[in-house]
N, CA and C atoms as a LAMMPS dump frame, in Angstrom:
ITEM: TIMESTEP
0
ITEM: NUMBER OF ATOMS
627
ITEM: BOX BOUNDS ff ff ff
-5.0000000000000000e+02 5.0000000000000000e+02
-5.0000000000000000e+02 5.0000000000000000e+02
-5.0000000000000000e+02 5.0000000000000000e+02
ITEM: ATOMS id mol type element x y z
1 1 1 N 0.847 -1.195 0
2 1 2 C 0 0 0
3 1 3 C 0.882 1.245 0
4 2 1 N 0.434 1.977 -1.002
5 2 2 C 1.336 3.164 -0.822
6 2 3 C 1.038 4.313 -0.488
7 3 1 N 1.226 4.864 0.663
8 3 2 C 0.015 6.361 1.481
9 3 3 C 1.463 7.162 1.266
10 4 1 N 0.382 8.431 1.205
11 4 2 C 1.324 9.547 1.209
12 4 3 C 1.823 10.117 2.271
13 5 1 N 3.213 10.861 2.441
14 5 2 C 4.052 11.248 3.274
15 5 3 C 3.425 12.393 4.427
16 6 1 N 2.456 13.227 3.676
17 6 2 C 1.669 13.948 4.778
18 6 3 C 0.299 12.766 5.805
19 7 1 N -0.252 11.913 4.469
20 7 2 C -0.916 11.001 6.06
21 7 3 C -0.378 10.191 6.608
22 8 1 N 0.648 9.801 6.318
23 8 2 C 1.166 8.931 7.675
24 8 3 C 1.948 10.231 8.378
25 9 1 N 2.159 11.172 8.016
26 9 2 C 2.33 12.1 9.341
27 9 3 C 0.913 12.213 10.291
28 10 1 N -0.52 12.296 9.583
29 10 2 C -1.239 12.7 10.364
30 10 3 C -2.06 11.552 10.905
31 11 1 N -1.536 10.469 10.655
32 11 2 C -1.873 9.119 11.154
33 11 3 C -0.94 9.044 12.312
34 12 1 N -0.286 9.228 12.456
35 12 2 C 0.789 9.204 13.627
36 12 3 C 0.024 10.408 14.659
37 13 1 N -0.029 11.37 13.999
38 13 2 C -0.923 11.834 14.869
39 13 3 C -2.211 11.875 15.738
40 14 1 N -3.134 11.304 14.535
41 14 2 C -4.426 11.105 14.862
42 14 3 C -4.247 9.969 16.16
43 15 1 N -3.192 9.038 15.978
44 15 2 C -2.771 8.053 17.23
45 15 3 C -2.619 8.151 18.122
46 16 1 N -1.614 9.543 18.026
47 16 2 C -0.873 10.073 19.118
48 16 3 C -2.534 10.704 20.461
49 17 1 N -3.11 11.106 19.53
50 17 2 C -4.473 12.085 20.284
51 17 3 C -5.627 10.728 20.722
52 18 1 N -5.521 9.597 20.041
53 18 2 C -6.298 8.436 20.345
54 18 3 C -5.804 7.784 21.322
55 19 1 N -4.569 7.704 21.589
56 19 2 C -3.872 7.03 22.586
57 19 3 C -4.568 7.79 23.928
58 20 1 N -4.067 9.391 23.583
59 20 2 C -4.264 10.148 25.293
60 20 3 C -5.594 9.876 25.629
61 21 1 N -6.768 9.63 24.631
62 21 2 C -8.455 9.348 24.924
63 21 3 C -8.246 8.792 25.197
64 22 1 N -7.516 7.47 24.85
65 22 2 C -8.33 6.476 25.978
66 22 3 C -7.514 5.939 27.001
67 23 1 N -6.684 6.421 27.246
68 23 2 C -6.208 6.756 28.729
69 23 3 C -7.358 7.227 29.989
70 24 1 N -7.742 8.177 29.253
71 24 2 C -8.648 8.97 29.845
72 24 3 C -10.147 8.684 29.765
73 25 1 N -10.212 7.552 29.669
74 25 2 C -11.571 6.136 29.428
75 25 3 C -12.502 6.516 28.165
76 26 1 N -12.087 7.91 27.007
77 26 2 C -12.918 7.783 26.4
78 26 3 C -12.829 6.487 25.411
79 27 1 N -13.918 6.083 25.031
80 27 2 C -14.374 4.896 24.123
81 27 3 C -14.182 5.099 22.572
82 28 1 N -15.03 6.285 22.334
83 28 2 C -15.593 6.464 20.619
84 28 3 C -15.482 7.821 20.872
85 29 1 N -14.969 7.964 19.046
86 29 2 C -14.871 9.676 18.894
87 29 3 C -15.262 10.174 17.222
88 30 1 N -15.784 11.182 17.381
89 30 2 C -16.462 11.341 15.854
90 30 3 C -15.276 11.785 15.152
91 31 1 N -15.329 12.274 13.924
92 31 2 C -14.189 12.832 13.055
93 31 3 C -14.156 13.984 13.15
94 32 1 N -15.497 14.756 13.337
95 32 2 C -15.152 16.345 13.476
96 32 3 C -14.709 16.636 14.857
97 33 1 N -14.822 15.712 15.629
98 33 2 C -13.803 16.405 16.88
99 33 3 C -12.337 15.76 16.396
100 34 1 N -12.186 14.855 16.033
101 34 2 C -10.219 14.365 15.513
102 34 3 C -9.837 15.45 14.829
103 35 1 N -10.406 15.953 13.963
104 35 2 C -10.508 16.767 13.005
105 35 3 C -10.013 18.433 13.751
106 36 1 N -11.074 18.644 14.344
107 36 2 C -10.779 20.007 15.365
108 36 3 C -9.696 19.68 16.136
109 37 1 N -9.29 18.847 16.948
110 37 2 C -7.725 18.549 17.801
111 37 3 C -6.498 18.909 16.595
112 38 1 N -6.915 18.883 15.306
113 38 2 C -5.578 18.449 14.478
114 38 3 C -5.955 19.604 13.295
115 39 1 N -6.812 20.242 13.597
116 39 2 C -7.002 21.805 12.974
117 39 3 C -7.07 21.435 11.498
118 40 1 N -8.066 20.385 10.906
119 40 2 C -8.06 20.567 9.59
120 40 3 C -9.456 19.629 9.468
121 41 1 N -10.13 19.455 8.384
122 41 2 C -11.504 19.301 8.375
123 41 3 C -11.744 17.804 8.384
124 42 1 N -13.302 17.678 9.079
125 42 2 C -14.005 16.102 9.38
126 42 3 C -13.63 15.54 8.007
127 43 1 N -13.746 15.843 6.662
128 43 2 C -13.548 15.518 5.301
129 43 3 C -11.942 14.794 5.263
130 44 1 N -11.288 15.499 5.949
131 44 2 C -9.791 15.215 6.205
132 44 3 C -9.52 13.711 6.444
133 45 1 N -10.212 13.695 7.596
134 45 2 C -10.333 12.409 8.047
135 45 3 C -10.545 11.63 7.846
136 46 1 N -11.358 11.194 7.631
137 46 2 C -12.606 10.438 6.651
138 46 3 C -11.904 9.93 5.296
139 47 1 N -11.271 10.878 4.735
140 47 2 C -10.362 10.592 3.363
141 47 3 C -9.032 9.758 3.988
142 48 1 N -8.191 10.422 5.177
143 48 2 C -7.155 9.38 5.221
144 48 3 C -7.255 7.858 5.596
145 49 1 N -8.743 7.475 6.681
146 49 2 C -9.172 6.518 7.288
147 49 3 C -9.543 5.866 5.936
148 50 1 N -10.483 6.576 5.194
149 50 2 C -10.812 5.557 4.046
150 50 3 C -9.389 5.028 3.155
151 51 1 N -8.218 5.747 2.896
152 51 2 C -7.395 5.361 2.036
153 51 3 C -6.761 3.827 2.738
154 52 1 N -6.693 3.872 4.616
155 52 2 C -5.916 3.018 4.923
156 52 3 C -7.472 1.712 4.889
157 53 1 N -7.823 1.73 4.259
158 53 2 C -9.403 1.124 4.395
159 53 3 C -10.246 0.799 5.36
160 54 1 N -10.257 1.771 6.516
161 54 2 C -10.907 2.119 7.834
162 54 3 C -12.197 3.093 7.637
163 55 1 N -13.407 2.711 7.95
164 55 2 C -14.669 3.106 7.489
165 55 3 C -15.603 2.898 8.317
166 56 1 N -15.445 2.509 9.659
167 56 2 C -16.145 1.961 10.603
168 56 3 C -16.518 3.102 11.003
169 57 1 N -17.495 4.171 10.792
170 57 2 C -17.804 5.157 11.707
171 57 3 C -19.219 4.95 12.267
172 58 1 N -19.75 4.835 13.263
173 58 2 C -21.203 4.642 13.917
174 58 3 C -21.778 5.78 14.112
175 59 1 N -22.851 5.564 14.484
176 59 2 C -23.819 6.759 15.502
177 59 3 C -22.784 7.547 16.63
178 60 1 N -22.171 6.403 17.163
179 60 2 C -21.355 7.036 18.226
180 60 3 C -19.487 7.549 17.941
181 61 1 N -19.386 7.593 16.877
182 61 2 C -18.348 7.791 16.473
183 61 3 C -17.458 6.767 16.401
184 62 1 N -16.446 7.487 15.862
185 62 2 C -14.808 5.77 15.732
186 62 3 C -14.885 4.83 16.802
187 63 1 N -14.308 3.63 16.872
188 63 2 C -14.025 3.404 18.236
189 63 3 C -12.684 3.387 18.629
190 64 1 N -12.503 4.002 19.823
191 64 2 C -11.27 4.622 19.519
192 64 3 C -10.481 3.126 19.912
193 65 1 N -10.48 2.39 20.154
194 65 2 C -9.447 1.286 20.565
195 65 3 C -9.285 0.331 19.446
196 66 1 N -10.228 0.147 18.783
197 66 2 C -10.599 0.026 16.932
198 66 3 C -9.253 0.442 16.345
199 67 1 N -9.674 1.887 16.27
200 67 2 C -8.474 2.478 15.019
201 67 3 C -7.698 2.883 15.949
202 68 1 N -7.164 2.593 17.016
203 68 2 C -5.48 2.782 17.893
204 68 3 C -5.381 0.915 16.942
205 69 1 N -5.694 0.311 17.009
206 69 2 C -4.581 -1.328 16.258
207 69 3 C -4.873 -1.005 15.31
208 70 1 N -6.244 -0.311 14.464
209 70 2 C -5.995 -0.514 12.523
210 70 3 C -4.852 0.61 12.616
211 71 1 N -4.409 1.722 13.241
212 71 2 C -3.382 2.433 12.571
213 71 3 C -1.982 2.189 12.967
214 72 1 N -1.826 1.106 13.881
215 72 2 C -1.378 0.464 14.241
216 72 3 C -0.735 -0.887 12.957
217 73 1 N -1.352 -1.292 12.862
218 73 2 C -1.086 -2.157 11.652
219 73 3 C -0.914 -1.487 10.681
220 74 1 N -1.141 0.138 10.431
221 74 2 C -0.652 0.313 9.583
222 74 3 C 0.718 1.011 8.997
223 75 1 N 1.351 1.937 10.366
224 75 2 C 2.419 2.16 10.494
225 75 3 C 3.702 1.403 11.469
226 76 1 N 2.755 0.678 12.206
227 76 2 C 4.576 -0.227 12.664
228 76 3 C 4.839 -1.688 12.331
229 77 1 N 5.979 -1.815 12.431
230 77 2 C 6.851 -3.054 11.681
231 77 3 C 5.974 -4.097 12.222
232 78 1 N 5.974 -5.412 11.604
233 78 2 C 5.661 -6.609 12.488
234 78 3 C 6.481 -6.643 13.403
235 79 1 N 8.194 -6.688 13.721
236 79 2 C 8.926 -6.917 14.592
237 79 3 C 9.482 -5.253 15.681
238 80 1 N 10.228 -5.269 16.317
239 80 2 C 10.625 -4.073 17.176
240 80 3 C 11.77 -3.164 16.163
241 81 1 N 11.6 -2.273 16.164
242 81 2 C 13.153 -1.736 14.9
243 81 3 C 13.407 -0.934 16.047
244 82 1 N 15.247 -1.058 15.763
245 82 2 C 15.763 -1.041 17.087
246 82 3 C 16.831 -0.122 16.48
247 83 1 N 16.858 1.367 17.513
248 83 2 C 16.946 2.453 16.898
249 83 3 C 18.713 3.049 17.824
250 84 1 N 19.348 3.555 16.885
251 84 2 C 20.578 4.528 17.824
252 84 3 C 20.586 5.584 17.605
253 85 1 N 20.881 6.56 18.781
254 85 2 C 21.444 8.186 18.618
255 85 3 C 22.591 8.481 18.679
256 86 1 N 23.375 9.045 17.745
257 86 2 C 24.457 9.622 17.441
258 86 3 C 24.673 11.007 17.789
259 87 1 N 25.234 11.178 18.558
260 87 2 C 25.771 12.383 19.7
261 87 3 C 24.343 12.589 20.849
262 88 1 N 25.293 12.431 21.813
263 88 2 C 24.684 12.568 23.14
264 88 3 C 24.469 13.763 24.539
265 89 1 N 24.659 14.742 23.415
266 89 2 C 24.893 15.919 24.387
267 89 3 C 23.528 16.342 24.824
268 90 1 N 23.058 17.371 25.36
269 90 2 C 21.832 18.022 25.599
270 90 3 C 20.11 17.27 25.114
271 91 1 N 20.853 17.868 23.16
272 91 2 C 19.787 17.578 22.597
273 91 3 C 19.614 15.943 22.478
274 92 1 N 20.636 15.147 22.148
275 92 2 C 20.796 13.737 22.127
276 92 3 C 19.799 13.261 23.284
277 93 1 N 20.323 13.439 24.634
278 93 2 C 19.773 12.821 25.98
279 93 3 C 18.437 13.128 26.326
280 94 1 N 17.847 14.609 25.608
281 94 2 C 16.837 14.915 25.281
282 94 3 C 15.523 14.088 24.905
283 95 1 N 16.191 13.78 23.625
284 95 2 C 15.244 13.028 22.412
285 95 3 C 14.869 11.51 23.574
286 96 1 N 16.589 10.902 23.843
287 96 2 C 16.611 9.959 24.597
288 96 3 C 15.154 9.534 25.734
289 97 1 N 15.267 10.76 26.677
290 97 2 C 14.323 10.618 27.552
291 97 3 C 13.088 10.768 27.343
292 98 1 N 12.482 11.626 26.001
293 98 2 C 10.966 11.746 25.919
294 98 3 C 10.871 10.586 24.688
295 99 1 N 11.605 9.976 24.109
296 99 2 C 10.845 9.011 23.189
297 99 3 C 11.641 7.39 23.655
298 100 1 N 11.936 6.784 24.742
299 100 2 C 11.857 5.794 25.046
300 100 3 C 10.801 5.078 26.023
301 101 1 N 10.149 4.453 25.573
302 101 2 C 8.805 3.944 26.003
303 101 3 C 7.583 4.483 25.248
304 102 1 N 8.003 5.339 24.389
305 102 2 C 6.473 6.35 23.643
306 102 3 C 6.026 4.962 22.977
307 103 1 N 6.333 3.833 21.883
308 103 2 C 6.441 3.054 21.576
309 103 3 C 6.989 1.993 21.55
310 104 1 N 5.894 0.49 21.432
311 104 2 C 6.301 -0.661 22.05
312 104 3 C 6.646 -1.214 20.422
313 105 1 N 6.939 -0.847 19.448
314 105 2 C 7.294 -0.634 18.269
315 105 3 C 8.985 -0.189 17.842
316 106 1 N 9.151 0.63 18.265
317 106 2 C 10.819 1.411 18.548
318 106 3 C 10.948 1.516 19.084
319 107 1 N 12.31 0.949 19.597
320 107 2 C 13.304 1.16 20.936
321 107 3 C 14.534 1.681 20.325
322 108 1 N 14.721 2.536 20.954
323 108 2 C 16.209 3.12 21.009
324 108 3 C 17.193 2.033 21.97
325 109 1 N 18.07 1.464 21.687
326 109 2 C 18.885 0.619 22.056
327 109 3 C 20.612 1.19 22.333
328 110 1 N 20.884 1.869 21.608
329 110 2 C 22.52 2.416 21.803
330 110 3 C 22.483 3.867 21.726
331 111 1 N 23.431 4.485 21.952
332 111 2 C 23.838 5.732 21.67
333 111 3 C 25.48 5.773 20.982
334 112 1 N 25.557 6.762 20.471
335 112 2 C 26.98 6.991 20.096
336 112 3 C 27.966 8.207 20.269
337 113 1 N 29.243 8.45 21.022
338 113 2 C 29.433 9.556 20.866
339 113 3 C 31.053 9.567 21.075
340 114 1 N 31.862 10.703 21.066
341 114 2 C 33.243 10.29 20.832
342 114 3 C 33.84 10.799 22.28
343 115 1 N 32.828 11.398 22.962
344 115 2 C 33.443 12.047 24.389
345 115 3 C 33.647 11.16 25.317
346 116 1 N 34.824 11.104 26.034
347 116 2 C 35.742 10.062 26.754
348 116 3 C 34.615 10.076 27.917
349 117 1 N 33.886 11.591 28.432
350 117 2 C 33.089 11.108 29.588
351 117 3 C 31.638 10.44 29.179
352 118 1 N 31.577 10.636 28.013
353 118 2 C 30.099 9.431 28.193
354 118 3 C 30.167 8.1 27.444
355 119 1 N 31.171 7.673 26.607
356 119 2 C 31.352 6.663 26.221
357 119 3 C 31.775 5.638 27.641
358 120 1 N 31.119 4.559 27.349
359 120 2 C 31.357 3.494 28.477
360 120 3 C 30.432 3.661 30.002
361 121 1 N 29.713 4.836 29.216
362 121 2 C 28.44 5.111 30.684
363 121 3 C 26.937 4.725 29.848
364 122 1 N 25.97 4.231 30.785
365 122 2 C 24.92 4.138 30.12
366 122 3 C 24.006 5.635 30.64
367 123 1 N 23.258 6.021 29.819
368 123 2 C 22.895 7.711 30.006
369 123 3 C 21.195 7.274 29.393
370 124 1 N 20.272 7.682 30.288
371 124 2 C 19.13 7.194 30.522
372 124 3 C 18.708 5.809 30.365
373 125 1 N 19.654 4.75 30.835
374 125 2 C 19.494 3.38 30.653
375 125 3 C 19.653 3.045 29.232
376 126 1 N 20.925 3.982 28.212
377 126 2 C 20.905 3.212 27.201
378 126 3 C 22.276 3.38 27.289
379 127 1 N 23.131 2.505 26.818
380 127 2 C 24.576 2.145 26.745
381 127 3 C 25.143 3.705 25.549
382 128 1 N 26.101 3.974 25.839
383 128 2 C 26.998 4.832 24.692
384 128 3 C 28.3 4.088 24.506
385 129 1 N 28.271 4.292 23.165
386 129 2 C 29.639 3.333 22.787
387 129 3 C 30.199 4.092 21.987
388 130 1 N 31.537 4.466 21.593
389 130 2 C 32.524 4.953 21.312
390 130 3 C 31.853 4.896 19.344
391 131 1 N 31.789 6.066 18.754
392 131 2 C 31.876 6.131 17.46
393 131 3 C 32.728 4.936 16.642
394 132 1 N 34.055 4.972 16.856
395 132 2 C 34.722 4.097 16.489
396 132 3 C 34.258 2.694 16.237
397 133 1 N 33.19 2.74 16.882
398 133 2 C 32.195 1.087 17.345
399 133 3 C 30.838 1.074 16.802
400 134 1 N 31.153 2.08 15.645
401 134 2 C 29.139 2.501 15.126
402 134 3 C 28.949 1.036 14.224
403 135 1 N 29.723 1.147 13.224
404 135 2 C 29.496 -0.098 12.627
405 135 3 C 28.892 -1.617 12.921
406 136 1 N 30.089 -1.795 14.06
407 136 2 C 30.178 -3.254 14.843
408 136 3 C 28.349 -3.093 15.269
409 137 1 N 28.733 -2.25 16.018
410 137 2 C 27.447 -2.376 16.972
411 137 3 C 25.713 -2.294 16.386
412 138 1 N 25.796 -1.168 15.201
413 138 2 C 24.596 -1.584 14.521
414 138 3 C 24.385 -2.697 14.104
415 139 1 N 25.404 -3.288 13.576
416 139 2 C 24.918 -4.702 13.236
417 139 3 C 24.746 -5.695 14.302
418 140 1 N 25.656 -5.816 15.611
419 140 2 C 25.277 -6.521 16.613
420 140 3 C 24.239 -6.107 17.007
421 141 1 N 23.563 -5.298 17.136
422 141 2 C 22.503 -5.064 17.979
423 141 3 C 21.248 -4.946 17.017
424 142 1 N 21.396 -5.184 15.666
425 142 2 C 20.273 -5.146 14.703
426 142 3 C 19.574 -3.529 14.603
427 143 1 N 20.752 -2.472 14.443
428 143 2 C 20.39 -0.752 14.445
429 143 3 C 19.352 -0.603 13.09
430 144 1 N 18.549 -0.431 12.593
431 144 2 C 17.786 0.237 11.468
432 144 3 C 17.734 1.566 11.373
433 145 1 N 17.888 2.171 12.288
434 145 2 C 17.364 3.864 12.124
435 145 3 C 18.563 4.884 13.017
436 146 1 N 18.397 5.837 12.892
437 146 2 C 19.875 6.684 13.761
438 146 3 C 19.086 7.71 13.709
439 147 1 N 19.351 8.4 14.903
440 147 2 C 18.836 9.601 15.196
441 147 3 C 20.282 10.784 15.551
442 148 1 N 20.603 11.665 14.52
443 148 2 C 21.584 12.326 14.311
444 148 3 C 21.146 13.707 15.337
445 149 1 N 22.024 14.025 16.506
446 149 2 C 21.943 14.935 17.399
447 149 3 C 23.434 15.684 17.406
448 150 1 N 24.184 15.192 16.399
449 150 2 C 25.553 15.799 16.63
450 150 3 C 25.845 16.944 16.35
451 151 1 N 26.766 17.737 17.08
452 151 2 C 26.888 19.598 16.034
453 151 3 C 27.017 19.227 14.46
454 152 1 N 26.299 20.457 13.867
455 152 2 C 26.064 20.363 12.847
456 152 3 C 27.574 20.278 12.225
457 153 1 N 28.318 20.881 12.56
458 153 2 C 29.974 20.764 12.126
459 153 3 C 30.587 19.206 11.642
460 154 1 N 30.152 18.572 12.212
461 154 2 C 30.726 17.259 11.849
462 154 3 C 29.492 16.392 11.24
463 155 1 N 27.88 16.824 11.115
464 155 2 C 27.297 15.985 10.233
465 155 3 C 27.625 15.028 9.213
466 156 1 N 28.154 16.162 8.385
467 156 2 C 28.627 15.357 6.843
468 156 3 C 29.257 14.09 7.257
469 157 1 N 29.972 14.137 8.339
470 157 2 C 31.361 13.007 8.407
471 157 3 C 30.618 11.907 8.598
472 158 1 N 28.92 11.838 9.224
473 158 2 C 28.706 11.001 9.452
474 158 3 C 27.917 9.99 8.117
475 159 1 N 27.599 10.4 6.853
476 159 2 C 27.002 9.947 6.043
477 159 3 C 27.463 8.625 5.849
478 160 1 N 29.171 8.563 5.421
479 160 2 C 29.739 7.124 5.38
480 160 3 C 29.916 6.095 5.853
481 161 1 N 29.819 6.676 7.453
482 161 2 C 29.594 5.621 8.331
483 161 3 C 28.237 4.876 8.295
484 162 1 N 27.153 6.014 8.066
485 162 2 C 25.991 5.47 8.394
486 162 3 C 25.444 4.463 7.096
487 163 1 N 26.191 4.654 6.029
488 163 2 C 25.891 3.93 4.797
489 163 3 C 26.588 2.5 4.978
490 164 1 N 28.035 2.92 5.291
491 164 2 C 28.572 2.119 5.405
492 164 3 C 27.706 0.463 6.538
493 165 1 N 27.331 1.055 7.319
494 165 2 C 26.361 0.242 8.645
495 165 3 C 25.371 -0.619 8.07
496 166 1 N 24.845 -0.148 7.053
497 166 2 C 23.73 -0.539 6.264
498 166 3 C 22.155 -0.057 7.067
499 167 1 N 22.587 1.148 7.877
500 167 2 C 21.423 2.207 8.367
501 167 3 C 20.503 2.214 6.991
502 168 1 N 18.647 1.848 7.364
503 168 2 C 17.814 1.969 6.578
504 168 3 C 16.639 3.76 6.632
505 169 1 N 16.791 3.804 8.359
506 169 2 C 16.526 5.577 8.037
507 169 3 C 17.496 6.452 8.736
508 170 1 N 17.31 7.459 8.644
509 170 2 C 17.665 8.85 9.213
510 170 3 C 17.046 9.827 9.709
511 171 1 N 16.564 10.378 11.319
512 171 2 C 16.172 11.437 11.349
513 171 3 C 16.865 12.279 11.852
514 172 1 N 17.263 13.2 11.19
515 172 2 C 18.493 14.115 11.396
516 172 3 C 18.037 15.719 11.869
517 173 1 N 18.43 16.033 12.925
518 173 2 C 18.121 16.794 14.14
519 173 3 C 19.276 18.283 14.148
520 174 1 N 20.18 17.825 13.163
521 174 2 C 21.462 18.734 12.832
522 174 3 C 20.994 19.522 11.994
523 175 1 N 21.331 21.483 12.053
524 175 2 C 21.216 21.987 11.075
525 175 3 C 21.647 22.024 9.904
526 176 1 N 22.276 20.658 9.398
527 176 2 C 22.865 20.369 8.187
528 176 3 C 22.214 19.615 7.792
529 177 1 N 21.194 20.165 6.348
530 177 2 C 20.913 18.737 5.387
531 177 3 C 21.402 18.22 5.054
532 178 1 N 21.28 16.954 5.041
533 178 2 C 22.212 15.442 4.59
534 178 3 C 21.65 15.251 3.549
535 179 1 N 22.68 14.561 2.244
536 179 2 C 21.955 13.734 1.62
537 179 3 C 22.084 12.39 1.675
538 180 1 N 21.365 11.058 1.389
539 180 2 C 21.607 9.735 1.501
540 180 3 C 21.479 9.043 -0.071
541 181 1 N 21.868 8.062 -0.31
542 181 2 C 21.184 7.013 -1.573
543 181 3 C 20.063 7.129 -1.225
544 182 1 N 19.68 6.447 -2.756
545 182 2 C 18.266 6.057 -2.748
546 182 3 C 17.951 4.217 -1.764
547 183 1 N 17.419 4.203 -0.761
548 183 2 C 17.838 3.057 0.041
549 183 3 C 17.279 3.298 1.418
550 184 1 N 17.726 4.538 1.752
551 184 2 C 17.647 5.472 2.852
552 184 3 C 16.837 6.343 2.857
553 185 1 N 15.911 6.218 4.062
554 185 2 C 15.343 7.301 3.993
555 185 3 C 15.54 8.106 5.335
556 186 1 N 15.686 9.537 4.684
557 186 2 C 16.337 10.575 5.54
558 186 3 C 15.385 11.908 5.59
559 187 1 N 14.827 12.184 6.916
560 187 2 C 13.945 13.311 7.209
561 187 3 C 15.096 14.474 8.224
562 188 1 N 15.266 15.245 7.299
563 188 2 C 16 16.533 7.974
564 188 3 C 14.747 17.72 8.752
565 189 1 N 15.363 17.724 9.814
566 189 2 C 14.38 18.382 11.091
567 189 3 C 15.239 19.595 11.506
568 190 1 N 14.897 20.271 11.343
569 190 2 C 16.307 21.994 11.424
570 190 3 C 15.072 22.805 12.648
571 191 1 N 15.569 22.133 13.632
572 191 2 C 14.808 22.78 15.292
573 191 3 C 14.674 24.886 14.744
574 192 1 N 15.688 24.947 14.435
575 192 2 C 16.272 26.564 14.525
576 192 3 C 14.979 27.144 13.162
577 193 1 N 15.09 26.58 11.774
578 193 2 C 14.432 27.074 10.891
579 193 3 C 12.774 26.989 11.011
580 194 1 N 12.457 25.557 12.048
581 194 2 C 10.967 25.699 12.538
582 194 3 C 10.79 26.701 13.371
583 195 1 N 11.505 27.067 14.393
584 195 2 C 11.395 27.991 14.879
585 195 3 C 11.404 29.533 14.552
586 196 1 N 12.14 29.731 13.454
587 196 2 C 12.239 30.835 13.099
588 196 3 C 10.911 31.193 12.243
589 197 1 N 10.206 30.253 11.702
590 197 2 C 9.174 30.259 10.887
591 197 3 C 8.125 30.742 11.819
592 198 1 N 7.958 30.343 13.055
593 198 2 C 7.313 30.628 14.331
594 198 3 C 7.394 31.916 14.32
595 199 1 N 8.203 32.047 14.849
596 199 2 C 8.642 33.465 15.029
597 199 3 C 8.088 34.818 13.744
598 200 1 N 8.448 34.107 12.934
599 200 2 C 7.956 35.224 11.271
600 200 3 C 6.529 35.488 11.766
601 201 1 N 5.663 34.315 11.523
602 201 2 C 4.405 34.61 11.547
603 201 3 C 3.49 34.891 13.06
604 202 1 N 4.383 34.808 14.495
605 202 2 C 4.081 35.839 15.276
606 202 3 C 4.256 37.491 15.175
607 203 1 N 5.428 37.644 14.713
608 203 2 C 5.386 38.642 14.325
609 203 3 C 4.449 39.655 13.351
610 204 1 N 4.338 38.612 11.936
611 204 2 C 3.568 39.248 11.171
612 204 3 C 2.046 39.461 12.317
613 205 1 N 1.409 38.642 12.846
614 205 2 C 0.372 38.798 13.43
615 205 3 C 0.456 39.757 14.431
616 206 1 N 1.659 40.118 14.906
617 206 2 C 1.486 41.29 15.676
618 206 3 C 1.613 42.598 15.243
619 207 1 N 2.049 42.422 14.016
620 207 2 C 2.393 43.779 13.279
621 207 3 C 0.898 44.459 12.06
622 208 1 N 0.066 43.126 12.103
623 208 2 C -1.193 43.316 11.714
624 208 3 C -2.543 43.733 12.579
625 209 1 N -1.855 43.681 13.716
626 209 2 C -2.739 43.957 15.04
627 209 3 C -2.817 45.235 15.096
């Protein structure tokens, strides 16, 4: 099946907001409220649910424990893909602590970094191992994905290694776009340029005020 790159962003989302319901014991939810949480129309919805062929809507709306496993089946692996971060400073230990346990799907398993004080320490219960050891260790430990937190200064250096590994994604957190083969897939995330985009259009709105 081949879905497009904006709905499985908003499938991840729509999850993300189905998960916290039913935490919170709700059961069933219509589309124009999914819809209003995620600021774009009941039609929205309805179109991405139908593409993944989810159509179950009642009197009482979705059910939400329903489509938490159909979207479920439709974005994670059959098996666990077992994930490393490459540089461990701030932002690294960061990422570390709010996305281990978010999913019983991806685990972050290693870290990587070249600093004498955190190599050979484990830093939120995940081991850091010496760069020098990226290779070995993705493959011992079955790595698929890398999460790039390193100064942007030394990005580039890391492309060869990570090819070299036989790394299948990239989400890269460095203000340096990378490029990869075709093989790889690589989502460049520039914290500074989202933000600045923020920033533009507060401004404009205050300068229209």
């Amino acid at each position: 099946m081949s879905i497009p790159e904006k709905t499985i962003e908003r499938l991840s989302e729509y999850r993300r907001t189905l998960l916290a319901s039913h935490a919170q014991g709700i059961t069933h939810i219509f589309s124009h409220v999914l819809a209003g949480i995620h600021g774009i129309t009941a039609v929205q919805v309805r179109r991405d649910l139908m593409l993944i062929g989810f159509s179950s809507d009642t009197k009482k709306g979705y059910d939400v424990e329903v489509l938490i496993d159909f979207i479920s089946q439709i974005l994670d692996a059959r098996n666990v893909v077992n994930i490393g971060v490459i540089g461990m400073g701030n932002l690294g230990q960061a990422l570390t602590k709010y996305f281990n346990g978010q999913r019983s799907k991806l685990r972050i398993v290693a870290s990587f970094d070249i600093d004498p004080a955190k190599v050979g320490h484990r830093i939120d219960d995940i081991p850091c191992y010496d760069m020098a050891r990226f290779e070995e260790q993705v493959n011992e430990l079955d790595i698929k994905i890398v999460i790039l937190s390193s100064p942007a200064s030394i990005a580039s250096e890391l492309v060869v290694p990570i090819i070299n590994a036989g790394i299948k994604g990239v989400l890269n957190f460095t203000s340096m776009p990378l490029n990869f083969p075709k093989g790889i897939v690589v989502e460049n995330y520039d914290i500074t340029t989202v933000l600045e985009k923020v920033a533009y259009f507060v401004k404009e709105a205050e300068e229209n005020n």
